[in-house]
PAZAPA-4460 file (N, C-alpha, C; in steps of 0.05 Angstrom, whole numbers, plus 32768, in hexadecimal, padded with zeros to 4 digits):
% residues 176
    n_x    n_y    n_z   ca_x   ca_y   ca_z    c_x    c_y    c_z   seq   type   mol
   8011   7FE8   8000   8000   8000   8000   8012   8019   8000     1      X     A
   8019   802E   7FF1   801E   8045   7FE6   800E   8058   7FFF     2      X     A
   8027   806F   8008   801E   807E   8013   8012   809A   8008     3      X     A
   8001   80A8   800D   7FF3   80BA   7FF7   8008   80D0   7FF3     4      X     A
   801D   80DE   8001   8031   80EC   7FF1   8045   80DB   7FD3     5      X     A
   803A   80C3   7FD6   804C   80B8   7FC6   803A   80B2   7FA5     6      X     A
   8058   80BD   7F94   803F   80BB   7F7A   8041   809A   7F6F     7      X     A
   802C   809A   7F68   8022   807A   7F63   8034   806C   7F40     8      X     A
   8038   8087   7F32   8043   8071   7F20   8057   8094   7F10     9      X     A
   806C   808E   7F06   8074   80A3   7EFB   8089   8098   7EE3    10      X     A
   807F   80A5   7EC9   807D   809B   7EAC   8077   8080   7EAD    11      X     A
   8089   8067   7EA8   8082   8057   7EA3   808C   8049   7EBD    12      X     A
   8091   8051   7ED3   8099   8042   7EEC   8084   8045   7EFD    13      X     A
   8076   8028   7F09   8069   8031   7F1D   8078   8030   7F3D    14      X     A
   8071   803C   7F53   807C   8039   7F66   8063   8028   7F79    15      X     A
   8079   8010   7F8B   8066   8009   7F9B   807B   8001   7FB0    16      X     A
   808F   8013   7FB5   808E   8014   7FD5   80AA   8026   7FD6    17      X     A
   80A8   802F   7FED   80B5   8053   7FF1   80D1   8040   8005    18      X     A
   80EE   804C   7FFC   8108   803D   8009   8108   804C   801D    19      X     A
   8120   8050   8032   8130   806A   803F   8131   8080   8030    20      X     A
   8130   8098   8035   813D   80AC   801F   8154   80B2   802F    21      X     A
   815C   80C5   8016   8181   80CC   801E   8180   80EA   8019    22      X     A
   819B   80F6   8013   81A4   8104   801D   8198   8118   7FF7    23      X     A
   8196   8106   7FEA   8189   810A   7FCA   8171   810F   7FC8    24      X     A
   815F   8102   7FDA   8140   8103   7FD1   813D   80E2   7FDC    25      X     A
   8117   80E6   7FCF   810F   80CA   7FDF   810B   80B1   7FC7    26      X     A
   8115   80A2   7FD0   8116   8086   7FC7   810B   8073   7FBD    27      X     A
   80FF   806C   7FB1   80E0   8055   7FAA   80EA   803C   7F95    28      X     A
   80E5   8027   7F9E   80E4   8011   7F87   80D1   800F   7F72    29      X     A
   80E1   8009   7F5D   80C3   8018   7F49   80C2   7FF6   7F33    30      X     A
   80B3   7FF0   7F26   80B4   7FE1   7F1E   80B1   7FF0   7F01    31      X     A
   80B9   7FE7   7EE3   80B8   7FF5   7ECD   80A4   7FE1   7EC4    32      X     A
   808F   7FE7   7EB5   807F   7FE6   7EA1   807B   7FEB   7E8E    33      X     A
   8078   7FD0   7E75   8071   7FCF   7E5A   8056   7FC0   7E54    34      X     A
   804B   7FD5   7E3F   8033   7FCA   7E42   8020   7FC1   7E5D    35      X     A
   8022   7FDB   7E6D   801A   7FC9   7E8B   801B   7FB4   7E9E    36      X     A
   8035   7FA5   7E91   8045   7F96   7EA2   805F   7F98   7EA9    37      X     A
   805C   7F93   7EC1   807C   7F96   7ED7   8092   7F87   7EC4    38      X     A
   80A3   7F97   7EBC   80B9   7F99   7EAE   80D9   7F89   7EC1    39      X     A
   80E4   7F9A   7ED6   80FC   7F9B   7EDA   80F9   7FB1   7EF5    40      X     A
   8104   7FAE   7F09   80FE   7FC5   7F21   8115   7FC8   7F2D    41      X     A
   8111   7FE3   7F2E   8126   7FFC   7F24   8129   800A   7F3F    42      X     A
   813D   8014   7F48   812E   8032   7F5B   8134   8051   7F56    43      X     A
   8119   805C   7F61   8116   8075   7F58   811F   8088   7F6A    44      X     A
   812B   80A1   7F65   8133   80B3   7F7A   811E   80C8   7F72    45      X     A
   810C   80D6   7F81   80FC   80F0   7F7D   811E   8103   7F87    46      X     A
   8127   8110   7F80   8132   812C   7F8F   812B   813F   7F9E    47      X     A
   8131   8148   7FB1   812B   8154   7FC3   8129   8174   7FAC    48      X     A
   8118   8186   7FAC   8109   8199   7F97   8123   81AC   7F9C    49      X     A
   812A   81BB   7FB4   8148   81C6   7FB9   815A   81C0   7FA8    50      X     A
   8163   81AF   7FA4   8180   81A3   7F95   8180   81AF   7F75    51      X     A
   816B   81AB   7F66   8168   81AD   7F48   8163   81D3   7F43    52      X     A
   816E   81E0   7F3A   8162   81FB   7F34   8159   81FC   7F14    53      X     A
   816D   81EE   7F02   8168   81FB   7EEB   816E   81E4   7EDA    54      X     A
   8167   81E4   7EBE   816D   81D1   7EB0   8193   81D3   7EA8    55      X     A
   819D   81E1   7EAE   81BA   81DE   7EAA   81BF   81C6   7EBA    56      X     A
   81BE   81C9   7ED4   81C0   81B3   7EE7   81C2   8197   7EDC    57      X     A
   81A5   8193   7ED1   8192   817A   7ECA   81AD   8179   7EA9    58      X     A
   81B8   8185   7E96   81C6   8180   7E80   81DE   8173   7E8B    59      X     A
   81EA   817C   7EA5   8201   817A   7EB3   8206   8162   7EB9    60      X     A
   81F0   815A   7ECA   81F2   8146   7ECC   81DE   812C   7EBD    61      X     A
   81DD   812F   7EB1   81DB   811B   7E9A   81F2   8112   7E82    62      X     A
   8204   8125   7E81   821D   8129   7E7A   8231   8111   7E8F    63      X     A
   8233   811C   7EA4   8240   8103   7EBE   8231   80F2   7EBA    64      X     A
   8216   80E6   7EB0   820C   80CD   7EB6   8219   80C3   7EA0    65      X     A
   8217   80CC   7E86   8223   80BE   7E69   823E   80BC   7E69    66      X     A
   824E   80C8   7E7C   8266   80C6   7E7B   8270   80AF   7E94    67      X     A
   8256   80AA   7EA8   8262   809F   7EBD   825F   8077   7EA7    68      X     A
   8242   8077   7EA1   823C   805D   7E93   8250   805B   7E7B    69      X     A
   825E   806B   7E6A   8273   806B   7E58   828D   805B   7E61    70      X     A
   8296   805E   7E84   82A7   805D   7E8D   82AD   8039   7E90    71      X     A
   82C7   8027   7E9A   82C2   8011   7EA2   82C4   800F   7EBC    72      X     A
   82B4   8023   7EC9   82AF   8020   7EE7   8299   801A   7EFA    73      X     A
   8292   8002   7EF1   8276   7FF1   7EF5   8261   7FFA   7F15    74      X     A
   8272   800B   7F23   826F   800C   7F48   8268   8029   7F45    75      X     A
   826C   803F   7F30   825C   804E   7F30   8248   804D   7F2E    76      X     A
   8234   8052   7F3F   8214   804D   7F3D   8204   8066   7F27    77      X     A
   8206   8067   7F0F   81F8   8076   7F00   81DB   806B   7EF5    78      X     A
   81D8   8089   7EFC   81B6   8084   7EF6   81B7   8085   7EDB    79      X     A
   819B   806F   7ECF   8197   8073   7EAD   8185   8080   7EAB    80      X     A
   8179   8092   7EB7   8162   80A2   7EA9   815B   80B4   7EBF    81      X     A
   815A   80D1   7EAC   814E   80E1   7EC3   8131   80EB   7EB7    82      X     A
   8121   80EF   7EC4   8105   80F0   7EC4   80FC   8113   7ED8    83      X     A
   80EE   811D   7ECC   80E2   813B   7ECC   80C0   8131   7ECD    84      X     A
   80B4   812F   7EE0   8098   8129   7ED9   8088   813C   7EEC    85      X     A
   8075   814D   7EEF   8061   815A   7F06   8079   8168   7F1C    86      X     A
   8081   8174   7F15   8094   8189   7F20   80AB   817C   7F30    87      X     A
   80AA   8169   7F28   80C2   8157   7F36   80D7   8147   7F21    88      X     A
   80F0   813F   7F32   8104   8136   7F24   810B   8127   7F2D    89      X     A
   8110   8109   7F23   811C   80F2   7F2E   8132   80E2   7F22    90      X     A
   813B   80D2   7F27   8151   80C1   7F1E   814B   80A3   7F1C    91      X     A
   814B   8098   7F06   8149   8078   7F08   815F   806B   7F06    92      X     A
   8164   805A   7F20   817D   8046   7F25   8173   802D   7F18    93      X     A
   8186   801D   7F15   8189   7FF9   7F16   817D   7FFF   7F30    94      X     A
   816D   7FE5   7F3A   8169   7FDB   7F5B   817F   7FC8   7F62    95      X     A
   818D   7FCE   7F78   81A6   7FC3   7F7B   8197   7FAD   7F94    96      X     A
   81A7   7F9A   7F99   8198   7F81   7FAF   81A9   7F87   7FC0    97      X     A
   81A5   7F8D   7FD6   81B5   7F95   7FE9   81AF   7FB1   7FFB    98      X     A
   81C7   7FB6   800C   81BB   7FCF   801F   81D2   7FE4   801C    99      X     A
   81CB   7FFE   802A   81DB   800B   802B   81E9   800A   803D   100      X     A
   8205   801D   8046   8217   8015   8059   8207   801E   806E   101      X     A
   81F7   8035   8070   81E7   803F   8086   81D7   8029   8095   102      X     A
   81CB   8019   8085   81BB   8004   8081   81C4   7FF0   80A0   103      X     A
   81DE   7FE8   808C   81EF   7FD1   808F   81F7   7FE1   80AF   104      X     A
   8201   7FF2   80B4   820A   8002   80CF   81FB   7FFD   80DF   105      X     A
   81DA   8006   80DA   81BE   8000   80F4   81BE   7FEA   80EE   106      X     A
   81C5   7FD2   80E9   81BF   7FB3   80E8   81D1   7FAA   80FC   107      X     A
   81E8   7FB2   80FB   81FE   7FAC   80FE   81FD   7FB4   8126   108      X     A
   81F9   7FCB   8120   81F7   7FE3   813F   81E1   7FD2   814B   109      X     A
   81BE   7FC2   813E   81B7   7FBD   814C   81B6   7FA5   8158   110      X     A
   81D4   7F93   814E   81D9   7F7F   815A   81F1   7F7F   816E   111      X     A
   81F1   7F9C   8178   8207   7FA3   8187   821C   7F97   817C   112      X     A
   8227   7F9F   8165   8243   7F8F   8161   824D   7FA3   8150   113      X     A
   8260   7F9E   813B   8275   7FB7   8131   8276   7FA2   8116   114      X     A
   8278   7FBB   8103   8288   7FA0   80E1   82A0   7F9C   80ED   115      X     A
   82AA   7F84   80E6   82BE   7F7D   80E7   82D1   7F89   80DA   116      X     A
   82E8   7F8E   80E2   8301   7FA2   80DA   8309   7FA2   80C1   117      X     A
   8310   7F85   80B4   831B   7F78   809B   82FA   7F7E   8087   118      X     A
   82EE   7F7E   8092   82D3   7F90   8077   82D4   7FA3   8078   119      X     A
   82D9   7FB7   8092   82DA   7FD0   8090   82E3   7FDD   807D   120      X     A
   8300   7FCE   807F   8318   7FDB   806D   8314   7FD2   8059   121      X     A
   830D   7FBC   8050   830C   7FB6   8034   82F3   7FC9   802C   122      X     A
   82DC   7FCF   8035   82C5   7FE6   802C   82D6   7FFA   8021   123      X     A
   82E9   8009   803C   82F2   8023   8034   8307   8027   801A   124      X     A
   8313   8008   8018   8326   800D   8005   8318   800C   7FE5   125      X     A
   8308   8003   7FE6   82EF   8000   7FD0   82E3   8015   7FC7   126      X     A
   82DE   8023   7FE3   82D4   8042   7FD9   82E0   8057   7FD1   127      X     A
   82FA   8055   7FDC   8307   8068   7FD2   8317   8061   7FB1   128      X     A
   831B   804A   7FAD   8322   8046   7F89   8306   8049   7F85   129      X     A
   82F8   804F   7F86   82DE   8052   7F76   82DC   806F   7F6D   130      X     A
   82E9   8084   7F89   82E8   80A4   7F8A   82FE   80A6   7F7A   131      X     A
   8312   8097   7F7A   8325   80A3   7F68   8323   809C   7F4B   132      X     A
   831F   8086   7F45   8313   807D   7F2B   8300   8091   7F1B   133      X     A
   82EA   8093   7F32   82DD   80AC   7F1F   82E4   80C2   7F19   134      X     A
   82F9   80CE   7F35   82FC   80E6   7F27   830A   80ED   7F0E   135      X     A
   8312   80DF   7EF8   831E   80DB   7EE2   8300   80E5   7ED1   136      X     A
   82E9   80E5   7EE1   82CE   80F2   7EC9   82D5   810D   7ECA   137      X     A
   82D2   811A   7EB7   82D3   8135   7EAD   82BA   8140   7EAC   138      X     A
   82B1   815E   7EC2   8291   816A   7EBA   8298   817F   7EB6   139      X     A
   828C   818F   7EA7   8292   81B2   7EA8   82AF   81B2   7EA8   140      X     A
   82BD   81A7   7EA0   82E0   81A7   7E9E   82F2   81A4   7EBB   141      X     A
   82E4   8198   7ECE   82E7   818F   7EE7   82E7   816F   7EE6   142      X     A
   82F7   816D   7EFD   82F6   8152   7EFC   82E2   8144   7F15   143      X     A
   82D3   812E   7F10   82C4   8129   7F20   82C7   8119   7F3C   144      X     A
   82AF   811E   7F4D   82BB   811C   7F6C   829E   8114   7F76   145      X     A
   829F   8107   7F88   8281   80FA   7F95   8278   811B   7FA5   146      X     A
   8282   8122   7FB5   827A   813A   7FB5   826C   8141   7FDB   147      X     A
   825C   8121   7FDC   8248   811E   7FF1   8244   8104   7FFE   148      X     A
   8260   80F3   8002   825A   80E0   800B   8257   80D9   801B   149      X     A
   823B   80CA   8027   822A   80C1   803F   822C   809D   8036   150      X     A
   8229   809A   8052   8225   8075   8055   8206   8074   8045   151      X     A
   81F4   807F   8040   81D9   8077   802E   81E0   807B   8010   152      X     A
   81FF   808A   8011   8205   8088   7FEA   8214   806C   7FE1   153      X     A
   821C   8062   7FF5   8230   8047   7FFB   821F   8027   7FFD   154      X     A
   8215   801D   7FE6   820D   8008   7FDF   8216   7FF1   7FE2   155      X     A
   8210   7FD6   7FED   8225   7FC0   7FEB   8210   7FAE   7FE1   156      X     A
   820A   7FA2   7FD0   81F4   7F92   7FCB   8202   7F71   7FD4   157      X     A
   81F4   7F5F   7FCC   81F3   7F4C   7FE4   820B   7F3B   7FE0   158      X     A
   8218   7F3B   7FC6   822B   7F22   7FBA   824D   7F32   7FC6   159      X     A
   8247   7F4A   7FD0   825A   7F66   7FDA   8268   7F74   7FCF   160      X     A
   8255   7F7A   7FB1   8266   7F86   7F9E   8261   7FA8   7FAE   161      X     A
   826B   7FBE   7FB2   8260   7FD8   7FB8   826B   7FE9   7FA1   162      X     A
   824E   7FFA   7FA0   8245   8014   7F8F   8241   8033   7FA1   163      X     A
   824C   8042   7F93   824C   805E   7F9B   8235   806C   7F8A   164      X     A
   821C   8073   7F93   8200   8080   7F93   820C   8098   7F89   165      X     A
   81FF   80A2   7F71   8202   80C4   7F6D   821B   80C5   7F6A   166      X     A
   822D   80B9   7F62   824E   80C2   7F64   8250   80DF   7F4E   167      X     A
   8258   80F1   7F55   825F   8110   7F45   8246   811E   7F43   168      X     A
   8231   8116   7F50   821B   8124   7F4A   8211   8145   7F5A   169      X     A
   8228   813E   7F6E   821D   815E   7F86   822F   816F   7F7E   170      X     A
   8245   816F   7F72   8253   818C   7F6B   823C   8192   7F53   171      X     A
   822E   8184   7F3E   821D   818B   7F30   820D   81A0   7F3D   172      X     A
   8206   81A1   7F5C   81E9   81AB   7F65   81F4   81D1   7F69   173      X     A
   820D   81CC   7F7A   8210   81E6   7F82   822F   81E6   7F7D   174      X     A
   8243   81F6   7F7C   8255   81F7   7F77   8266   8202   7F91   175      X     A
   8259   8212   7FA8   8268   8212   7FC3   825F   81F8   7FD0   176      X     A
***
């Protein structure tokens, strides 16, 4: 059951159930539809209405998305489609199987216990060739940088491959 702030289907994705939101906007699993059947399920980011001012923005970064999916750096999490529908702006991801590190931290915290050290470090060492890797993307003649990284941009899906959410997308928003 869909809560009534939530919109029920947007272009060809319907939504039928609302994630965590982050630090981006709010979250929803959407399933895609052809011909009015469930396709492939995706997730959607609505953006928080703050972040977006102008369509420069929205060219900008669509520019970093074609350049990030161009790249052979499979752990960048780039969105394939951005979507403008009823005064709002969203992002459609792959649905990744798995949790975020935020996730994985309250699971973790509520079994009173700690990750273990040897994952720790292997997480951090993962994330950071991922930050450096990308910054080799070029936007506006800058080189690119995660910008905003939170444990809810930090993906590990279940087999423990991890993806970086939004990677180059917040110097897009504001520039201080």
């Amino acid at each position: 059951q869909m809560k009534s702030d939530m919109p029920g289907k947007v272009d060809n994705y319907f939504i039928f159930e609302e994630l965590p939101m982050d630090s981006l906007g709010n979250n929803f699993r959407v399933v895609e539809l052809k011909d009015d059947s469930p396709v492939k399920h995706k997730l959607l980011t609505r953006i928080h209405p703050f972040l977006f001012k102008g369509p420069e923005e929205w060219e900008n970064t669509q520019a970093l998305c074609e350049r990030i999916q161009r790249t052979s750096y499979p752990n960048l999490c780039g969105w394939e489609k951005i979507i403008r529908k009823d005064n709002a702006d969203y992002l459609l991801f792959p649905l990744f199987k798995g949790k975020t590190l935020s996730q994985i931290v309250e699971d973790v915290s509520a079994k009173e216990s700690a990750i273990p050290f040897d994952l720790a470090f292997s997480i951090i060492i993962a994330i950071a060739t991922m930050i450096e890797m990308g910054s080799s993307i070029m936007v506006k003649k800058e080189k690119s940088f995660h910008g905003f990284l939170t444990p809810d941009h930090i993906i590990i899906d279940y087999q423990g491959n991890i993806f970086l959410k939004y990677f180059g997308i917040w110097p897009l928003f504001d520039e201080n």
